[in-house]
C-alpha positions as CSV (number, residue, x, y, z in Angstrom):
1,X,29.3,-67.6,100.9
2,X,30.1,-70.9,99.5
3,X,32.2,-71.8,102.2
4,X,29.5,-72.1,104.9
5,X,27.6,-74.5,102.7
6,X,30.5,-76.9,102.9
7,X,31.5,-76.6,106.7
8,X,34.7,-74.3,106.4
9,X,34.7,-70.9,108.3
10,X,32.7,-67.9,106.7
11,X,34.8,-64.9,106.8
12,X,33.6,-61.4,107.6
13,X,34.5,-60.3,104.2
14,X,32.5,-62.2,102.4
15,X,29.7,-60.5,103.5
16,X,30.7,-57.9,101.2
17,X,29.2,-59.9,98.6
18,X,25.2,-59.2,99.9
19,X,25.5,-55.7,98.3
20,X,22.4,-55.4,95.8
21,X,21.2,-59.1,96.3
22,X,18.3,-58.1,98.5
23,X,19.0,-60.0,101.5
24,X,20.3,-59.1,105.1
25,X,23.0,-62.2,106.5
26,X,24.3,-61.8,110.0
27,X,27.1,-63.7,111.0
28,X,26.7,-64.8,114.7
29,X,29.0,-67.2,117.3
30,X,27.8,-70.3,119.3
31,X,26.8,-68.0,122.1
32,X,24.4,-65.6,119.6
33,X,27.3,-62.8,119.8
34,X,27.0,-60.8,116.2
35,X,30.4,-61.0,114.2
36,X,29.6,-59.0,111.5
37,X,26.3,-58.2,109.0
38,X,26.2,-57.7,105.4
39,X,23.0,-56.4,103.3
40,X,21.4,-54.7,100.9
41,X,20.4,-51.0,101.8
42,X,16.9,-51.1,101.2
43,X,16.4,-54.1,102.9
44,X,18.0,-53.4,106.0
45,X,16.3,-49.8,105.8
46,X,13.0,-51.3,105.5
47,X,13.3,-53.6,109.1
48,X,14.9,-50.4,111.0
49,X,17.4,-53.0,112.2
50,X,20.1,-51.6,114.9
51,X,23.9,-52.1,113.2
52,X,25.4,-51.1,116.4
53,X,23.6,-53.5,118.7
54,X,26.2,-56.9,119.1
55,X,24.1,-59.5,120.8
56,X,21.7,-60.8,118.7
57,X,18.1,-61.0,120.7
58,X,18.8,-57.2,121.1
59,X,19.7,-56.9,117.4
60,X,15.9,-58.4,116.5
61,X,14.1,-56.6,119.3
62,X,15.5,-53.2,117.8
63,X,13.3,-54.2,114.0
64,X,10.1,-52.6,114.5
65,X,9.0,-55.2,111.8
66,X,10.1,-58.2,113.3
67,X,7.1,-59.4,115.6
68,X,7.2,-61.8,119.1
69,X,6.7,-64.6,117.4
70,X,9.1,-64.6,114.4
71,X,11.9,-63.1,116.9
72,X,11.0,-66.3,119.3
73,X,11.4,-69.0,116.8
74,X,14.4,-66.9,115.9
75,X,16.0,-67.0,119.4
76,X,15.3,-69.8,120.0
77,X,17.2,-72.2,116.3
78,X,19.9,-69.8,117.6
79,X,20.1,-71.2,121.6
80,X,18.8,-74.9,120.7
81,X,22.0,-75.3,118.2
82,X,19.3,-75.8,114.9
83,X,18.7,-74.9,111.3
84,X,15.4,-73.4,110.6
85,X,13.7,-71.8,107.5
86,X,10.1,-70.5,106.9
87,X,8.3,-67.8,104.8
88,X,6.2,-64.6,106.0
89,X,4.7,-61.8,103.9
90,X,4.8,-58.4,105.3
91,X,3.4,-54.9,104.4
92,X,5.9,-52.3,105.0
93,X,5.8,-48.9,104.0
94,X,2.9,-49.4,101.3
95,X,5.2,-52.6,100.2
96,X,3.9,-56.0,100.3
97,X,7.0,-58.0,100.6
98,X,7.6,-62.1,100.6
99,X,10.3,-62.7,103.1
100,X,12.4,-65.8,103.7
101,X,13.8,-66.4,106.6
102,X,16.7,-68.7,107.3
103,X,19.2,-69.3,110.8
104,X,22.1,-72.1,109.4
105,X,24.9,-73.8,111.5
106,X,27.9,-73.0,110.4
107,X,31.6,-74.3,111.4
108,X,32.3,-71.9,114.0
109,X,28.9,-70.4,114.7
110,X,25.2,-70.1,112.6
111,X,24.4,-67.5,110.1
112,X,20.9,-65.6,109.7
113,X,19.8,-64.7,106.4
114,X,16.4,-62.7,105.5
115,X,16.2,-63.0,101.8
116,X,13.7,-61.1,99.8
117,X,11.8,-63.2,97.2
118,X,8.9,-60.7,96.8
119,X,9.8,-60.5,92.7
120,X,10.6,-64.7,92.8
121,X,7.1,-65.0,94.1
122,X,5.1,-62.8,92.0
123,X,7.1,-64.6,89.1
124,X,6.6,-67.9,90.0
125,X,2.9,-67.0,90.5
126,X,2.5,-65.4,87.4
127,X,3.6,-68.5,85.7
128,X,1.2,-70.8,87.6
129,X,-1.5,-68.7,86.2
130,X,0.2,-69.2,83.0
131,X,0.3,-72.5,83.3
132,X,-3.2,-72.9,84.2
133,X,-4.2,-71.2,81.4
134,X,-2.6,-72.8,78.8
135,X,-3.6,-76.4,80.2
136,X,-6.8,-75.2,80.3
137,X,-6.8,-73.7,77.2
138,X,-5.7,-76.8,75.9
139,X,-8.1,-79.1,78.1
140,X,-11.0,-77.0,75.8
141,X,-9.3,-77.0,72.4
142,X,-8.7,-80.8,72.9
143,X,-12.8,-81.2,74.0
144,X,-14.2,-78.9,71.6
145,X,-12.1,-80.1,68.8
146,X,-12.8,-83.4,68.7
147,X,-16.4,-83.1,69.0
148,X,-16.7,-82.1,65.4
149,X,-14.2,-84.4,64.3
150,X,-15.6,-86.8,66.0
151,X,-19.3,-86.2,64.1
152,X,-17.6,-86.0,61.1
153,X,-15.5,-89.6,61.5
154,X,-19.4,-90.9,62.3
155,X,-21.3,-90.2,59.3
156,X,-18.1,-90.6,56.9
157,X,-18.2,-94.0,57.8
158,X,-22.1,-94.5,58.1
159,X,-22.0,-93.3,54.3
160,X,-18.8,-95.4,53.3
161,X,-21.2,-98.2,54.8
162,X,-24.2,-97.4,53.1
163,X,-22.4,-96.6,49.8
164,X,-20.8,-100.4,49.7
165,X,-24.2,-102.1,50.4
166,X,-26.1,-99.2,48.0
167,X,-28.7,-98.9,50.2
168,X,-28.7,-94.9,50.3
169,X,-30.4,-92.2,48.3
170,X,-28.9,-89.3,46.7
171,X,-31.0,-86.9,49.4
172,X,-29.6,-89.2,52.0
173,X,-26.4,-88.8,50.8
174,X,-26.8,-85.2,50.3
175,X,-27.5,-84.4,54.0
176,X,-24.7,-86.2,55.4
177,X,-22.0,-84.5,53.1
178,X,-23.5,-81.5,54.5
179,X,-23.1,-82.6,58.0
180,X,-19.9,-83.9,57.7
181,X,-18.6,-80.3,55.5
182,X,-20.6,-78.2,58.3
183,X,-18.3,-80.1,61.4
184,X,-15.0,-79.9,59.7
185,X,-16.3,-76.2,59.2
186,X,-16.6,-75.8,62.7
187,X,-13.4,-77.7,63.4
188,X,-11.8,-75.3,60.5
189,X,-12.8,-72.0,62.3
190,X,-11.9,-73.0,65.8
191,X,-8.5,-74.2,64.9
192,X,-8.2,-71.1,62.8
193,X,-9.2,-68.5,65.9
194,X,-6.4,-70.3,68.3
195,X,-3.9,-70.3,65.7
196,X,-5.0,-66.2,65.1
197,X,-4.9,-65.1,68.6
198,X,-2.2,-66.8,69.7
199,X,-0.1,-65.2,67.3
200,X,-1.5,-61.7,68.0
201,X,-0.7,-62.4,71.4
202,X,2.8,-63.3,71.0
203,X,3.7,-60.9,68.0
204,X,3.4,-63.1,65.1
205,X,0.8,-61.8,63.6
206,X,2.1,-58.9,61.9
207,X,0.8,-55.6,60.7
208,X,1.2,-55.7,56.9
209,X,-0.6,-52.1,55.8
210,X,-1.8,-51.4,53.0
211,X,-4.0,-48.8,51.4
212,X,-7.1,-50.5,50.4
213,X,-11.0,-50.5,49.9
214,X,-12.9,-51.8,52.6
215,X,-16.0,-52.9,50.8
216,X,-14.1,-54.1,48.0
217,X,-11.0,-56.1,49.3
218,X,-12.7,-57.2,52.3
219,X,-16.1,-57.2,53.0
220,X,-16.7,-58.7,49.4
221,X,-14.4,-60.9,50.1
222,X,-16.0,-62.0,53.2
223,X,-19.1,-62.1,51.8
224,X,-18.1,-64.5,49.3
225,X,-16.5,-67.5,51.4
226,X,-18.4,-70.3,51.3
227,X,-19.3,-70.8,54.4
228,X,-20.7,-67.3,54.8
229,X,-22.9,-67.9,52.2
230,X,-24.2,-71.1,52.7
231,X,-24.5,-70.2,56.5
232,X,-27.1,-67.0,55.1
233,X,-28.8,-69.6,52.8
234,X,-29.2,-72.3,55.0
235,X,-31.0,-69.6,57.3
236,X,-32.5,-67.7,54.2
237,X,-31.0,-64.7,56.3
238,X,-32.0,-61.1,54.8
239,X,-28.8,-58.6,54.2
240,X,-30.6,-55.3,54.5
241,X,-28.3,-52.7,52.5
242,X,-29.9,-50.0,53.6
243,X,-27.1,-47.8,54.8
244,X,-24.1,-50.2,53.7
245,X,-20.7,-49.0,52.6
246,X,-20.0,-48.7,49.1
247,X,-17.0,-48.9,46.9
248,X,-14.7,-45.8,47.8
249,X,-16.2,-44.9,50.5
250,X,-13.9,-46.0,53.0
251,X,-10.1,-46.8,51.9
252,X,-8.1,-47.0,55.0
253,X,-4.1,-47.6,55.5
254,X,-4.6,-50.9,57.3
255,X,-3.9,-55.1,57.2
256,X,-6.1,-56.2,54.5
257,X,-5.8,-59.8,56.4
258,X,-6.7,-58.4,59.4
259,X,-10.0,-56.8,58.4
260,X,-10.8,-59.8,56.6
261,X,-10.5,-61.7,60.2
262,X,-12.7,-58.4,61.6
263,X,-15.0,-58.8,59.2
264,X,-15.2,-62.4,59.0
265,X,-15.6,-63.2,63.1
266,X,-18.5,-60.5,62.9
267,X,-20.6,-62.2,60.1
268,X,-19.7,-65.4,61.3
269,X,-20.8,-64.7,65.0
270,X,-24.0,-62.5,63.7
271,X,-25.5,-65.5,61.7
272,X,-24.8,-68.0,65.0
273,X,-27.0,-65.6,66.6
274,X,-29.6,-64.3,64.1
275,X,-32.7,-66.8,63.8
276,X,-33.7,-67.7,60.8
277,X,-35.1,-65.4,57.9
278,X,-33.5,-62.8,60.0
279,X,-32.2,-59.6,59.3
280,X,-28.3,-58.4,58.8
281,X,-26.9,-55.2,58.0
282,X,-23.2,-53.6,58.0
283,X,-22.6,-49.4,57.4
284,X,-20.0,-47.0,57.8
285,X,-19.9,-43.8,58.8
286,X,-17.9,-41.2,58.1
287,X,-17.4,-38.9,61.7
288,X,-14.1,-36.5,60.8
289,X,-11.1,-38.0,61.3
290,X,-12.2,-41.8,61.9
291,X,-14.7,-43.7,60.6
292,X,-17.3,-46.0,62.5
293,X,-18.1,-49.5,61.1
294,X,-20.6,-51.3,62.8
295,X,-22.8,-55.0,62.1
296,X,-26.0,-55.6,63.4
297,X,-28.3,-58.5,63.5
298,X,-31.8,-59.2,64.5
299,X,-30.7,-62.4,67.2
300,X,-31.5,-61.4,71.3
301,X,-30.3,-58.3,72.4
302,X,-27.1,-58.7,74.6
303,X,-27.6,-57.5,78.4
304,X,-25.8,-54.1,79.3
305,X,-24.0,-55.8,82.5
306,X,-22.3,-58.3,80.1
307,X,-21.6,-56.0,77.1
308,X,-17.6,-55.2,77.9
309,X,-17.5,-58.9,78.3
310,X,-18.5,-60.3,74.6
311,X,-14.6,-59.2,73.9
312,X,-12.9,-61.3,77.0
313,X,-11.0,-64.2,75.6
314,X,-12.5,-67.6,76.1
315,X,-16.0,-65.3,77.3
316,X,-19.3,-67.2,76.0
317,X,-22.7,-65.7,76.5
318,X,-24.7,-69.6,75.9
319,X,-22.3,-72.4,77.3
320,X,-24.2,-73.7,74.8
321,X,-22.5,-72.9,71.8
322,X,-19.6,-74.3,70.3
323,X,-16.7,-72.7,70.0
324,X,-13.6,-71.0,72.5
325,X,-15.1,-67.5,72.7
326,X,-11.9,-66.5,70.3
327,X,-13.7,-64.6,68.0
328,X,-14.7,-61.2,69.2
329,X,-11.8,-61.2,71.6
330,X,-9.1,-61.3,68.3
331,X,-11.8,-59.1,66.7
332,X,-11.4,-56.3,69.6
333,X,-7.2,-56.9,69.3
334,X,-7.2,-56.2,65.5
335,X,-9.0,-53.4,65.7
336,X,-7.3,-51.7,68.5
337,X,-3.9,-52.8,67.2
338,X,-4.7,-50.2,64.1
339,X,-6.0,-47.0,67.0
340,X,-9.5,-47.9,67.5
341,X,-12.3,-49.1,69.4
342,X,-14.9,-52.0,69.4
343,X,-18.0,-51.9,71.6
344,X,-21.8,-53.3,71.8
345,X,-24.2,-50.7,71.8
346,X,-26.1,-50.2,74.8
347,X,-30.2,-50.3,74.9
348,X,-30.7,-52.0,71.8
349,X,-33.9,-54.1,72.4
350,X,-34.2,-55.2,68.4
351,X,-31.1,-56.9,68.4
352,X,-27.5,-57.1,68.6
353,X,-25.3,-54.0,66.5
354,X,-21.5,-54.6,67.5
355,X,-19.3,-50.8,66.5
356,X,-15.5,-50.3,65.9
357,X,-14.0,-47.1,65.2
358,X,-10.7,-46.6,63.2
359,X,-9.0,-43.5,62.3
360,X,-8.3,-42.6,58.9
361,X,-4.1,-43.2,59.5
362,X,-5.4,-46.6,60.4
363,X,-3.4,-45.6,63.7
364,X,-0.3,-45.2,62.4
């Protein structure tokens, strides 16, 4: 085939070499006589060309595929001595197929090739939408990460100034170290989500199990980081325990790491959304061979026509809030990575009560 690229004389046998390359090539002389054809079964199957027919206007009008048009501009590179190439999707036989369609001079004569790029397409599509995601992805990381830093960089250097001419109180200074902890929080956490999800996405964040206690090695645990509880006491929020799991009651086979990332996006996204002196409560119930977990807060119920789309990647309810809409998506990946389910329930008027199942083989 490399001959006819450089001008020499394409033999008939190396049309042998079309076999399982999804393409048809017909080899024709200066007067649009067929010399010989090579192609890939399907392919020529799928156009119901005519092997027997020699000239080649006859050998196009037998395709029931082919339309007027694509046979004229055909015909006609053929009888006005010129190279042409274009693309055309079809639908044949319940296949949607990206064609390519070339007519080539060649030494001696001109060569017509149909190539099928149907699987080069959808490829190259796929990564475009890739690619669009990930520069947008990284068009919001870049925006919403600097926006903390950014507030934190301010005040650091408003108390650095204040501090050298000692003309700021302890209160003062009090509420900007807490401004400047709460961005690099915020900074913290949305780094932290990426990082997560990306790696359950890609593989890298593996499934370490373990038999453990999930009040005691995680929601404890949870509970405990500082920013969960000065989150609660900044908003003076209420943890009702009415209900709540207690020690032994549910030991699972499961990522301890993981549920502490379950557990942690669920608080953490429950006191965004809670006002404050509001009301938070976790439980677990025991339902055979699963249990169901579930967190509920007293913040504005979540409409039913958006509820299956809290767990989307990148979804946010308020455009408002701050944040890549991470959390609850690597939440729902965790959870069904170990055989179970996350959902909001439906109807609640009193707030928002987010549920996950998990078997007790944690899925295994």
């Amino acid at each position: 085939m490399a001959g006819a690229e450089n001008g020499e004389t394409l033999k008939i046998e190396d049309l042998r070499e079309v076999r399982g390359r999804k393409m048809l090539i017909v080899l024709l002389n200066n007067e649009g006589e067929i010399l010989g054809q090579g192609s890939d079964f399907e392919t020529a199957e799928l156009f119901g060309f005519d092997k027997t027919r020699r000239d080649f206007r006859s050998f196009l009008n037998s395709s029931f595929v082919i339309g007027e048009e694509i046979r004229g501009e055909l015909i006609g590179a053929v009888a006005e001595d010129k190279d042409i190439e274009f693309d055309k999707d079809f639908l044949i036989k319940d296949k949607c197929l990206h064609l390519h369609f070339f007519v080539y001079r060649i030494a001696d004569g001109k060569i017509f090739i149909i190539r099928d790029e149907t699987e080069l397409t959808f490829y190259k599509r796929e990564i475009e939408s890739l690619l669009k995601d990930h520069l947008d992805s990284l068009a919001l990381i870049s925006h919403e990460s600097l926006n903390p830093l950014v507030t934190a960089g301010g005040y650091t250097k408003s108390l650095i100034r204040q501090l050298e001419e000692k003309d700021v109180s302890s209160a003062e200074t009090l509420r900007i170290l807490e401004i400047i902890a709460e961005a690099v929080t915020r900074a913290e956490r949305m780094l932290r989500n990426i990082m997560e999800a990306e790696q359950m996405e890609h593989g890298a964040f593996p499934l370490r199990r373990e038999k453990i206690d999930i009040y005691e090695d995680v929601i404890g645990k949870v509970l405990g980081l500082a920013e969960i509880a000065e989150a609660m006491a900044r908003k003076r929020i209420v943890i009702d325990h009415t209900g709540s799991m207690k020690p032994g009651q549910a030991r699972l086979f499961v990522d301890r790491h993981g549920f502490i990332v379950v557990f942690r996006n669920l608080f953490e996204n429950a006191l965004r959304h809670v006002p404050a002196e509001g009301r938070l409560t976790y439980g677990v119930k025991d339902c055979g061979t699963y249990y169901e977990f579930n967190v509920f807060n007293t913040g504005s119920p979540i409409p039913d026509e958006i509820a299956d789309r809290v767990f989307q990647k990148h979804f946010q309810q308020n455009k408002e809030n701050k944040g890549f809409g991470l959390g609850l998506y690597l939440t729902k990946r965790i959870i069904e990575a170990h055989g179970g389910k996350a959902w909001i329930e439906r109807g609640k008027t009193d707030g928002v009560n987010v549920i996950f199942t998990l078997p007790k083989n944690g899925g295994v």
